[in-house]
N, C-alpha and C positions, 0 to 999 in steps of 0.2 A: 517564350523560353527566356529564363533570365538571364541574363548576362555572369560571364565567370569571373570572377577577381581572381586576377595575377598576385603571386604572394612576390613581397618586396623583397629583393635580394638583398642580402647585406652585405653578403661577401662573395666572389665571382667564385665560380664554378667552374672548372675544369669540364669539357665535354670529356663523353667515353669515344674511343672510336668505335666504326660500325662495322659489326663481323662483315664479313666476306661471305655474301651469297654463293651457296654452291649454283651449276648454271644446271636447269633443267635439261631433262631428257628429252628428247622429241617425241611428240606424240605421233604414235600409227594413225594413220590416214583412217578415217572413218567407213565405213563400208555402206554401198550406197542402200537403203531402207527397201525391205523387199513390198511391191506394189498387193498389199491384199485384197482379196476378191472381195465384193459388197455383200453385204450378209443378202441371204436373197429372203424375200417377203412371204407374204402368204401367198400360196400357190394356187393358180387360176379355180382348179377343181375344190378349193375347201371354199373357195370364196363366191364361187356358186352353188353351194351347194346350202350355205348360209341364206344367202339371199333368195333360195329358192323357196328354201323352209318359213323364211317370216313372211314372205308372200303365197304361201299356204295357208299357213293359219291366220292372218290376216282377211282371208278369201272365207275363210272357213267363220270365222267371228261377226263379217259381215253378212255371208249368206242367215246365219240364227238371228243376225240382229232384225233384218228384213221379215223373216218368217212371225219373228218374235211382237214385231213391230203391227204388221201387217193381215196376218191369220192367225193369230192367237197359239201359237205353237212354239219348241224351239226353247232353246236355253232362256233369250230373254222375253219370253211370252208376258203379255199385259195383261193378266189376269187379275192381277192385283190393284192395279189401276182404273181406277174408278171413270174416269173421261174417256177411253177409248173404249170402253166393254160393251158389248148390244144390248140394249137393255129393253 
């Protein structure tokens, strides 16, 4: 930041006097802050019922993959694939 240059006085200045601050009010005591309750989270029952479902179809993706894999059946059956098919 650069520096301010004072401008040269030539001739002296009378100061102004300084008003007379009126004196504040006092302020009301603050009221102590009411303690609010913690937002509450997800509830036991939706959070199993999540996890219950992705480990269904999880169960359910794995049993076709095996069938698929396996016996030639099933969503992901190897039919198309030339190296496992009985030839």
């Amino acid at each position: 930041m650069a520096a301010r240059r004072r401008k040269k006085v030539t001739a002296k200045r009378e100061r102004k006097p300084k008003k007379a601050r009126k004196p504040k009010a006092p302020k009301a005591p603050k009221a102590p802050k009411a303690v609010e309750a913690p937002k509450p989270g997800m509830p036991m029952e939706s959070a199993a019922v999540i996890v219950t479902t992705l480990m269904l179809l999880m169960a359910l993706i794995l049993v076709q993959y095996e069938k698929g894999l396996h016996y030639g059946e099933g969503m992901f059956d190897t039919k198309y694939q030339g190296s496992s098919s009985s030839e």
